[in-house]
C-alpha positions in Angstrom: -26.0 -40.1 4.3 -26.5 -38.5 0.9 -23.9 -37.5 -1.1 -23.7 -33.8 -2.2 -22.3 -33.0 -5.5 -22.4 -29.8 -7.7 -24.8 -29.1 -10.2 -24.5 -29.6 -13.6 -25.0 -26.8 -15.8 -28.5 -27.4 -16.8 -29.3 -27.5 -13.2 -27.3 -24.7 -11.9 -29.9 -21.8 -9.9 -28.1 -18.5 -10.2 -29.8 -18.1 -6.5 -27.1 -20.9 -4.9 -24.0 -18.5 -6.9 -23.1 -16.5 -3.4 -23.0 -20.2 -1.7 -20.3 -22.1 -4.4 -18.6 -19.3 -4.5 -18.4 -16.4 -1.8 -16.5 -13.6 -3.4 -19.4 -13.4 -5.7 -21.5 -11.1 -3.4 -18.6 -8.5 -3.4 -20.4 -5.7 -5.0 -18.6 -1.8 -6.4 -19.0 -0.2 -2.9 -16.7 -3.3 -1.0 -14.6 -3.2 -3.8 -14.0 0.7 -3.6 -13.6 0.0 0.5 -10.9 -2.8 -0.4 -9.4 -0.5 -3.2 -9.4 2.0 -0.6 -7.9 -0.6 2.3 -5.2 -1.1 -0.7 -4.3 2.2 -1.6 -3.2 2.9 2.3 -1.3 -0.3 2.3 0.7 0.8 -1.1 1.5 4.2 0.6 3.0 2.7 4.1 5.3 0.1 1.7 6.3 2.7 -0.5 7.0 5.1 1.9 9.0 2.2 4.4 10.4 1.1 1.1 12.2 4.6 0.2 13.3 5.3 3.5 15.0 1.8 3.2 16.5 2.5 0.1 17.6 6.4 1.3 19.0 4.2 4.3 20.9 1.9 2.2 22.7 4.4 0.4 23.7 6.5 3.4 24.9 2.9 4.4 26.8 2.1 1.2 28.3 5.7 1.2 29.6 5.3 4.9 31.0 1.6 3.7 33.4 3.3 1.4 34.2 6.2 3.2 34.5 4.8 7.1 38.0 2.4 6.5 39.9 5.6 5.7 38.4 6.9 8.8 40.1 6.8 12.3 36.6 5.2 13.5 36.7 1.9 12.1 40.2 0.7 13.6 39.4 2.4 17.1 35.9 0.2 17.1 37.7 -3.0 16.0 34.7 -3.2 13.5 36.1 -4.8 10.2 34.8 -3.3 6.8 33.1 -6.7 5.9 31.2 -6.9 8.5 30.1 -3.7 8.0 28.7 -4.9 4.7 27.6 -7.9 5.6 25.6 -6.7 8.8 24.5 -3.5 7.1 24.3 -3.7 3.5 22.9 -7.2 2.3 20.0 -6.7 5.1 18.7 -3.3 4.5 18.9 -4.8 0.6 16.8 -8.0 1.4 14.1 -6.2 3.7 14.0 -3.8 0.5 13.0 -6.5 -1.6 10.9 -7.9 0.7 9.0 -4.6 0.8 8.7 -4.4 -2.8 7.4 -8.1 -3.1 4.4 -7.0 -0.9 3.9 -3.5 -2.3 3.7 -5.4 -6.1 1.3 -8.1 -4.5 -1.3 -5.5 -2.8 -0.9 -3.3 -6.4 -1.5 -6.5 -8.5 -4.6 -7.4 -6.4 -5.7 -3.1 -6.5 -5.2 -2.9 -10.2 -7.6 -6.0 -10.7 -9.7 -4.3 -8.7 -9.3 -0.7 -10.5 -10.0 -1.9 -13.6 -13.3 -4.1 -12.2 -14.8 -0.9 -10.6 -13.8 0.9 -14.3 -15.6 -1.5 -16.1 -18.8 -1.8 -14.1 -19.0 2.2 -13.3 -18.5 2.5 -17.3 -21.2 0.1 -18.0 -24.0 1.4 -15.5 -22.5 5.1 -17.5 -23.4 3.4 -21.0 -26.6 1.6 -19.8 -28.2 4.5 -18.4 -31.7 4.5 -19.4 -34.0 7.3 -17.4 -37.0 6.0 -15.3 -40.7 6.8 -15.6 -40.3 9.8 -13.7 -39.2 11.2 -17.1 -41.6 12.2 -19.7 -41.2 11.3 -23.3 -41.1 14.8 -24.1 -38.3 15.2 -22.1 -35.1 16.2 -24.9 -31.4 14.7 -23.4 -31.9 13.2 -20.3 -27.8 13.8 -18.9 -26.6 10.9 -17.8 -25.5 10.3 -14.2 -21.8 11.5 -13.2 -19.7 9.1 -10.8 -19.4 10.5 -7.3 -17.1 12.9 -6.2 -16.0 10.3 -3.6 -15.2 7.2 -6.3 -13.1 9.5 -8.2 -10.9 10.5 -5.9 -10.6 7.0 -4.7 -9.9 5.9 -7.9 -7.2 8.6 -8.5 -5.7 8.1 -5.1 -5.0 4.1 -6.0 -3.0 5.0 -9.2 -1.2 7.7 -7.0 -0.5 5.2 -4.6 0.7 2.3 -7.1 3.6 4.6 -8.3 7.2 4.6 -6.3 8.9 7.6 -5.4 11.8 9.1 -7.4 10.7 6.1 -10.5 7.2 6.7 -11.2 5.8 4.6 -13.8 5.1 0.7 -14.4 9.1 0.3 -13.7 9.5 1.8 -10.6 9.6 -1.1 -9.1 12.2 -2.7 -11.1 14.1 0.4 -10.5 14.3 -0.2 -6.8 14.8 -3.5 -6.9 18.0 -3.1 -9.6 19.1 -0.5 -6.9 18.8 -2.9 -4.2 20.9 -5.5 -6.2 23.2 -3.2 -7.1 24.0 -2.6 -3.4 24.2 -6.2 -2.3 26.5 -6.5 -5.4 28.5 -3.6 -4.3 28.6 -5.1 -1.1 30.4 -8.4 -2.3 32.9 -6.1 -4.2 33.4 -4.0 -0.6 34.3 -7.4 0.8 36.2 -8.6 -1.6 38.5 -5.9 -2.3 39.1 -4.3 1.5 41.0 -6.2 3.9 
């Protein structure tokens, strides 16, 4: 039984890369299918993640309106636990969506700015074939796809929240969502 160790790097083969590591082989058009994969993702969490906050605040509006109602008293439904029940778990689901949707736009972004990079290169590096004469004056260089752009475009779309657009959108949701919770302890504390 032989041992089997790494190489070192004088005796690394570039040919044994995909088998040390396996997300090596990931080339632009599995990245633009997993930025794509992504982009979907981000959509369904923002768009579950505004509803929750649009539900949140028709729940925080009908906390302080409903004990001056005739309908809390005839339910025998108390105030805090209205808030409790309601408030602090539409709030923490809220977060919880918005610690996903900031994972799966962490991971797109890395992968945005990869594809960037390596489309920008093959731009910068073009260098026509032999089908070209030399006589031939500005060879143009070869656009993106149609397809890639829009991709592309869609991902930043997608990594922007609703109402907050912007690298703080997120923050604004979740300072919305701790405002609520914090409202909520104030609900209970101040209401019989």
């Amino acid at each position: 039984m032989s041992k089997k160790t790494l190489p070192t790097l004088a005796e690394f083969d570039l040919e044994q890369a995909p088998d040390l590591c396996p997300t090596s082989r990931m080339d632009v058009d599995d990245g633009l299918r997993r930025l794509g994969t992504i982009s979907g993702e981000l959509r369904s969490f923002k768009t579950l993640s505004t509803i929750n906050a649009l539900w949140t605040l028709v729940w925080v509006i009908l906390s302080a309106l409903l004990p001056q109602t005739f309908l809390l008293p005839r339910l025998n439904v108390s105030t805090k636990l209205l808030a409790l029940f309601s408030l602090y778990p539409l709030a923490l689901a809220g977060i919880s969506l918005l610690f996903l949707w900031e994972r799966r736009r962490a991971e797109g972004k890395l992968l945005f700015e990869e594809i960037s990079d390596e489309l920008e290169w093959h731009h910068r590096t073009f260098k026509p074939n032999a089908d070209y004469s030399q006589s031939t004056p500005d060879v143009p260089k070869p656009r993106v796809d149609f397809g890639t752009r829009v991709l592309l475009r869609e991902f930043l779309d997608a990594s922007n929240m609703p109402f907050i657009p912007g690298p703080f959108g997120a923050a604004g949701y979740l300072a919305f969502y701790i405002g609520c919770m914090i409202l909520g302890t104030v609900m209970i504390s101040i209401v019989r």
